[in-house]
Backbone bond lengths (Angstrom), bond angles and torsions (degrees), N, CA, C in turn:
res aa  C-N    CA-C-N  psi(-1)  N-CA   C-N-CA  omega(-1)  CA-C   N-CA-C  phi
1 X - - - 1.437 - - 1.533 108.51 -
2 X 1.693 123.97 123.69 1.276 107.16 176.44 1.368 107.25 -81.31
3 X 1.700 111.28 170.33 1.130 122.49 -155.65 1.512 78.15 -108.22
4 X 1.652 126.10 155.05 1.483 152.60 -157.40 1.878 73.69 -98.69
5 X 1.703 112.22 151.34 1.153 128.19 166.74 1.598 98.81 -77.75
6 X 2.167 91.61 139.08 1.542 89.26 167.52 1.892 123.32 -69.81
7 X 0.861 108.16 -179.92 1.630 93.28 -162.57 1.673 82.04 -102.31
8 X 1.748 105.32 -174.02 0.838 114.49 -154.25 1.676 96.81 -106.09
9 X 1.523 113.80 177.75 2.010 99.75 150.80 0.949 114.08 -67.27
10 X 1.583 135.01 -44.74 1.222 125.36 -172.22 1.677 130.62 -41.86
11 X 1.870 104.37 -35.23 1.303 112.81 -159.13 1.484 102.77 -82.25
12 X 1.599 110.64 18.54 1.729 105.94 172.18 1.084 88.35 -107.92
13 X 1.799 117.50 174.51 1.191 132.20 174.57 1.631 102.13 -88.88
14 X 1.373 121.36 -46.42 1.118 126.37 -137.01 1.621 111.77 -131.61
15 X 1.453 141.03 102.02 1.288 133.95 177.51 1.676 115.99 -105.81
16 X 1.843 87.16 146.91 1.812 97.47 171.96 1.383 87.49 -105.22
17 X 1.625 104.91 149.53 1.636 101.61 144.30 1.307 105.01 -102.93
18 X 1.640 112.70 168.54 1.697 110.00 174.55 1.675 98.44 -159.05
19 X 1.046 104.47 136.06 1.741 115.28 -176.71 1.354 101.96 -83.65
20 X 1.233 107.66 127.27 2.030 107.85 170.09 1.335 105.82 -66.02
21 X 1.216 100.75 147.90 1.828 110.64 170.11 1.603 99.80 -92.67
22 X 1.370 110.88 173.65 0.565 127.38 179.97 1.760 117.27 -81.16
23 X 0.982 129.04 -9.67 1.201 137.88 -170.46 1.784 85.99 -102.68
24 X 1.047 112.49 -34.51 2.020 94.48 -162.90 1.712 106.13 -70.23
25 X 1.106 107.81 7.47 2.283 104.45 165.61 1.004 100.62 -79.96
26 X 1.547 104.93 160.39 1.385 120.63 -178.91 2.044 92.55 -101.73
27 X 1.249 92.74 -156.83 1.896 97.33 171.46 1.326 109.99 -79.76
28 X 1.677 126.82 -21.92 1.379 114.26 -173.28 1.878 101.63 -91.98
29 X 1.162 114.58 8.17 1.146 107.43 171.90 1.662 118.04 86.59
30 X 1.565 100.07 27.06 1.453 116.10 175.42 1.078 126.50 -120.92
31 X 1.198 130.75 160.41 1.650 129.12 -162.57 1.878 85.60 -74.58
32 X 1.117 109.14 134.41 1.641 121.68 178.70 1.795 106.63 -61.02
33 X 0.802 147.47 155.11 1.044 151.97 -173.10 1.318 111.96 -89.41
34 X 1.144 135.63 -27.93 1.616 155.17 174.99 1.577 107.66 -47.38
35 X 1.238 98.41 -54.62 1.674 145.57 170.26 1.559 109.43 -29.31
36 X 1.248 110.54 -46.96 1.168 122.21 176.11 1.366 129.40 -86.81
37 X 1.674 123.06 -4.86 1.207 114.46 149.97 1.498 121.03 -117.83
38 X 1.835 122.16 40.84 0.727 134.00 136.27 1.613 120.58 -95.79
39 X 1.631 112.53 -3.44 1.477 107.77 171.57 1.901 84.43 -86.03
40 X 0.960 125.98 -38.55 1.433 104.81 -165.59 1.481 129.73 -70.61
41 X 1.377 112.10 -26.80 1.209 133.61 146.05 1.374 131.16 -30.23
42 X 1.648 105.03 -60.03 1.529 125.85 175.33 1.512 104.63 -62.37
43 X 1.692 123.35 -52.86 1.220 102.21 -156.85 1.347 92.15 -79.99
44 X 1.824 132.93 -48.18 1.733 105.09 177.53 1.486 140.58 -35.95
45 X 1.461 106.28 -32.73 1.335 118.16 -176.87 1.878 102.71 -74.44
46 X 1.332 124.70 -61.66 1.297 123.25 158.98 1.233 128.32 -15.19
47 X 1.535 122.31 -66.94 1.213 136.12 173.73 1.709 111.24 -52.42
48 X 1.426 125.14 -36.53 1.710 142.90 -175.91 1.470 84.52 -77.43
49 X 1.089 148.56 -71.90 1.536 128.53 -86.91 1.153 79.80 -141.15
50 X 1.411 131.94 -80.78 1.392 129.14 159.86 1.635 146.88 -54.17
51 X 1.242 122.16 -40.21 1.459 120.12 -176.59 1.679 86.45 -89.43
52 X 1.374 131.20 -24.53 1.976 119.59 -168.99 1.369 89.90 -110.09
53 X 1.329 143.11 -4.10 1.627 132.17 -164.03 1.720 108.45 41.96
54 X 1.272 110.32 45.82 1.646 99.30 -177.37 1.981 91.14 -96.99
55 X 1.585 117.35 128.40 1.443 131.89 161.10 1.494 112.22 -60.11
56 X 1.768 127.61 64.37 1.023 109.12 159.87 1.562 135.13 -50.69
57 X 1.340 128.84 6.23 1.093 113.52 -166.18 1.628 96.13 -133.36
58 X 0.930 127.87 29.93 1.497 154.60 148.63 1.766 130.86 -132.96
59 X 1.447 101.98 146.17 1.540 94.25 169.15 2.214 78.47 123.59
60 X 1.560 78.75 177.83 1.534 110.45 -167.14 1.773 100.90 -73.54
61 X 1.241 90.55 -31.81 2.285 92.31 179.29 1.225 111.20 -121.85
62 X 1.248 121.06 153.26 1.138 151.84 -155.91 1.957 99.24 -124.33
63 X 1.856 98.27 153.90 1.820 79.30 166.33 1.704 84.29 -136.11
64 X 0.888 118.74 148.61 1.806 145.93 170.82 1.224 106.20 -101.06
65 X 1.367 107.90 117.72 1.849 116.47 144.40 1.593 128.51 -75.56
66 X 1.928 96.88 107.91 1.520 87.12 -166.95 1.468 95.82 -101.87
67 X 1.242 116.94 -19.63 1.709 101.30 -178.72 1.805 103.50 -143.71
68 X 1.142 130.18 145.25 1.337 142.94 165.43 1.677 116.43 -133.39
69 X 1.250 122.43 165.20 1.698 130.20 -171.49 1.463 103.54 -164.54
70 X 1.317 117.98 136.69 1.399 109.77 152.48 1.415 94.89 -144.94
71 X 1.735 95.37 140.88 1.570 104.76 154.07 1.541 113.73 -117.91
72 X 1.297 101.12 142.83 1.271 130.76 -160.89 1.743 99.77 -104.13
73 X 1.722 111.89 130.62 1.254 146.51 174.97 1.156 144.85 -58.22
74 X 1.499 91.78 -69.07 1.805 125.55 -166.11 1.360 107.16 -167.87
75 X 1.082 130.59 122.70 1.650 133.49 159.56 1.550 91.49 -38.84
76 X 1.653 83.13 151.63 1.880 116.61 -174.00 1.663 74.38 -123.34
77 X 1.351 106.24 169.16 1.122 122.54 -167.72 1.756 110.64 -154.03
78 X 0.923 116.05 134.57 2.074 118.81 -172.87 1.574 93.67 -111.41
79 X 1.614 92.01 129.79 1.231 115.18 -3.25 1.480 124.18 -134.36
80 X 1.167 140.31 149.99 1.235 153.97 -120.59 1.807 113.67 -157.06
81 X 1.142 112.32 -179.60 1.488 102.33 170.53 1.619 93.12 -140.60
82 X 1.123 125.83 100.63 1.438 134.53 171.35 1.652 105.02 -51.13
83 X 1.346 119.93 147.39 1.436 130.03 175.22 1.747 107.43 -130.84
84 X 1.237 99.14 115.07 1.791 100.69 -156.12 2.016 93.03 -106.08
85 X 1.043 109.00 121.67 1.395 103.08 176.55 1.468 115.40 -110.18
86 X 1.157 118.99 139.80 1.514 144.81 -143.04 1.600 109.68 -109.22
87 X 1.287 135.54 103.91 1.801 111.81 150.15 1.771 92.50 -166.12
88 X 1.377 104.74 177.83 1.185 128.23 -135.03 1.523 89.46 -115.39
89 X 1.230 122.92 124.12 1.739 131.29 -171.36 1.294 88.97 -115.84
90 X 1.625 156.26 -10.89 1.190 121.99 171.40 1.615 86.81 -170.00
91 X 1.250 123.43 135.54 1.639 145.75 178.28 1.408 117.05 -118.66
92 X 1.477 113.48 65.86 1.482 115.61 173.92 1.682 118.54 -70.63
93 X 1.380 109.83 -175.01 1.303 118.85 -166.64 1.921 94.61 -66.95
94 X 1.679 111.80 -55.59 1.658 81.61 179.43 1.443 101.52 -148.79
95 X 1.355 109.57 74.13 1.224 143.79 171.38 1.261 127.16 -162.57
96 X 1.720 133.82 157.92 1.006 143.10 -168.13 1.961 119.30 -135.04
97 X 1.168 106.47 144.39 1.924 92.91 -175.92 1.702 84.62 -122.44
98 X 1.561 132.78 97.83 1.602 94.10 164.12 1.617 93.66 -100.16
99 X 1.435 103.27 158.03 1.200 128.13 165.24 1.463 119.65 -110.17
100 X 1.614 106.12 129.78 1.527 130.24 165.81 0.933 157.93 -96.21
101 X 1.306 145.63 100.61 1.347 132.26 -176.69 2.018 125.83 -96.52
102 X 1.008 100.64 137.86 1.281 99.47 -168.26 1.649 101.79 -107.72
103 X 1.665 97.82 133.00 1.858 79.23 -164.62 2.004 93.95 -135.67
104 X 1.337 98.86 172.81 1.903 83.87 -170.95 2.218 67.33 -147.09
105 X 1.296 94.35 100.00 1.848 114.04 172.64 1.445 75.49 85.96
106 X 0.971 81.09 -152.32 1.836 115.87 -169.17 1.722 106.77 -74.95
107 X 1.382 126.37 4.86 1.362 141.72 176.64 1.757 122.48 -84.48
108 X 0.762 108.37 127.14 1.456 108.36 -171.19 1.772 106.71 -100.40
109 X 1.346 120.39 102.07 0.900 108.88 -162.07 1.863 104.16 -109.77
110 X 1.356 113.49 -22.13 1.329 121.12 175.93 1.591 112.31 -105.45
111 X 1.283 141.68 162.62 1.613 118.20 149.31 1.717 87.04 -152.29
112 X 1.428 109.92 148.04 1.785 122.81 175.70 1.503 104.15 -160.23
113 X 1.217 100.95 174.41 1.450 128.65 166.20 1.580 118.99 -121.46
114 X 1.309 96.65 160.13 1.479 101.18 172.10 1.697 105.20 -141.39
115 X 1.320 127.80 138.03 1.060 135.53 159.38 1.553 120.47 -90.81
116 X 1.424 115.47 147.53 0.996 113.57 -174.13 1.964 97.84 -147.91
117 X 1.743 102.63 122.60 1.363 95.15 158.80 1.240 122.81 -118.82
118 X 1.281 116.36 141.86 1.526 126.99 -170.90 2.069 105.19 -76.16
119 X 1.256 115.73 130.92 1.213 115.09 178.05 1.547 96.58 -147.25
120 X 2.000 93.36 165.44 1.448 97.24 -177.15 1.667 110.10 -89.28
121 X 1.635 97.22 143.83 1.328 107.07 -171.30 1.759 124.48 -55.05
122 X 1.508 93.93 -18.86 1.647 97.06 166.27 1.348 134.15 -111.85
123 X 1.462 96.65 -0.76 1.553 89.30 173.54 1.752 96.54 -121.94
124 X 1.512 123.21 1.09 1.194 114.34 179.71 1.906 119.60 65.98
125 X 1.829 104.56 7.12 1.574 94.45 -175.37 1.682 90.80 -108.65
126 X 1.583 92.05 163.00 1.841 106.93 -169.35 1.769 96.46 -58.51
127 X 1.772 102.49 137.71 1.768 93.25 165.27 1.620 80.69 -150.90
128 X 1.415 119.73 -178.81 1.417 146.75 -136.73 2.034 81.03 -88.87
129 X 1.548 90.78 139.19 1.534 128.13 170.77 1.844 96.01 -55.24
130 X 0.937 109.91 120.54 1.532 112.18 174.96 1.406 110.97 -72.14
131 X 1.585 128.43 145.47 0.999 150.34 171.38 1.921 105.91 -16.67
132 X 1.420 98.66 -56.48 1.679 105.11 -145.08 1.798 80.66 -83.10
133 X 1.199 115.01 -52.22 1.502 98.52 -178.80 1.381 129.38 -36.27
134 X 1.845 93.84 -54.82 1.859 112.92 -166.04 1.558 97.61 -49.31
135 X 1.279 112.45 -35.46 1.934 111.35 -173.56 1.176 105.33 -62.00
136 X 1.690 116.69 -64.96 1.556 122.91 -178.82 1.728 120.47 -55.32
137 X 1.382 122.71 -27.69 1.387 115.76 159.08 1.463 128.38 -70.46
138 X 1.546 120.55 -38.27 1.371 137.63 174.10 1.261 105.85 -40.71
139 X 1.709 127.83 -45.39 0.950 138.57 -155.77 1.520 113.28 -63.67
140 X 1.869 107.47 -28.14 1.103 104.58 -164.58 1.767 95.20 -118.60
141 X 1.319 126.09 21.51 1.691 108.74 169.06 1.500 85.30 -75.35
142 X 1.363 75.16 -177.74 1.675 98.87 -167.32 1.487 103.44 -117.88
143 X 1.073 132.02 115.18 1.576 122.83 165.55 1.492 113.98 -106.65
C-alpha cells in the first residue's frame, strides 16, 4: 500500500513554534511521543484562547475531545524548537476535525488530528458551534 505524501508547512494555515524542554526526551534522546499531543493541544488552545480571545472555559458550551491520532515520521530530537501547523479538515454543524503537522525545519516529522464536539455546558449533549467560534475556525480550513 503506498503511503499518502507527508504534507508540507505550507498546507496549514496557521503555525506555533515551541522549544522542547528538556524533560520532553525519552532515554534514546527523542522528543517522547506523549509530547506530541500535548504540542497539539497547546497550539489549538493558543490559536482559541489567545490569538481569537475566545473563553473556552466559560460560557453556555463546552468542546469535548472525542477522538485524536498521530502518526509519527522521524525522531525530533532536544533540543529543538518544534513548528506545529494548524487548520481545520472538516467544520460540521457541532463538531470540529483540526489537523496537524508537527515539523522540526521544513520536515514533517509528526502529523494528527483532533476532534472536537461542541456540547451544552449543562446538559453535556452535542448542540450547534456558536457564532463567534464558527468565524474563528473557518478561518483556518483550507480551501
Amino acid at each position: 500500500m503506498a503511503r499518502e505524501p507527508l504534507p508540507a508547512l505550507a498546507d496549514f494555515v496557521w503555525h506555533l513554534d515551541i522549544p522542547t524542554r528538556w524533560g520532553d526526551h525519552d532515554s534514546y534522546g527523542h522528543v517522547n511521543n506523549a509530547v506530541h499531543y500535548s504540542v497539539f493541544e497547546t497550539t489549538i488552545m493558543r490559536w482559541l484562547e489567545i490569538e481569537h480571545g475566545l473563553a473556552t472555559d466559560a460560557g453556555p458550551v463546552r468542546c469535548f475531545t472525542v477522538e485524536n491520532g498521530c502518526q509519527y515520521h522521524a525522531p525530533l530530537k532536544h533540543p529543538t524548537t518544534m513548528r506545529c501547523g494548524l487548520r481545520v479538515g472538516h467544520l460540521g454543524s457541532s463538531s470540529v476535525r483540526y489537523e496537524l503537522g508537527v515539523f522540526d525545519g521544513h520536515t514533517a516529522v509528526a502529523t494528527g488530528f483532533v476532534v472536537d464536539v461542541f456540547v451544552a455546558a449543562d446538559t453535556e449533549r452535542p448542540t450547534a458551534i456558536p457564532d463567534n467560534y464558527r468565524r474563528v475556525l473557518s478561518l483556518l480550513v483550507r480551501v
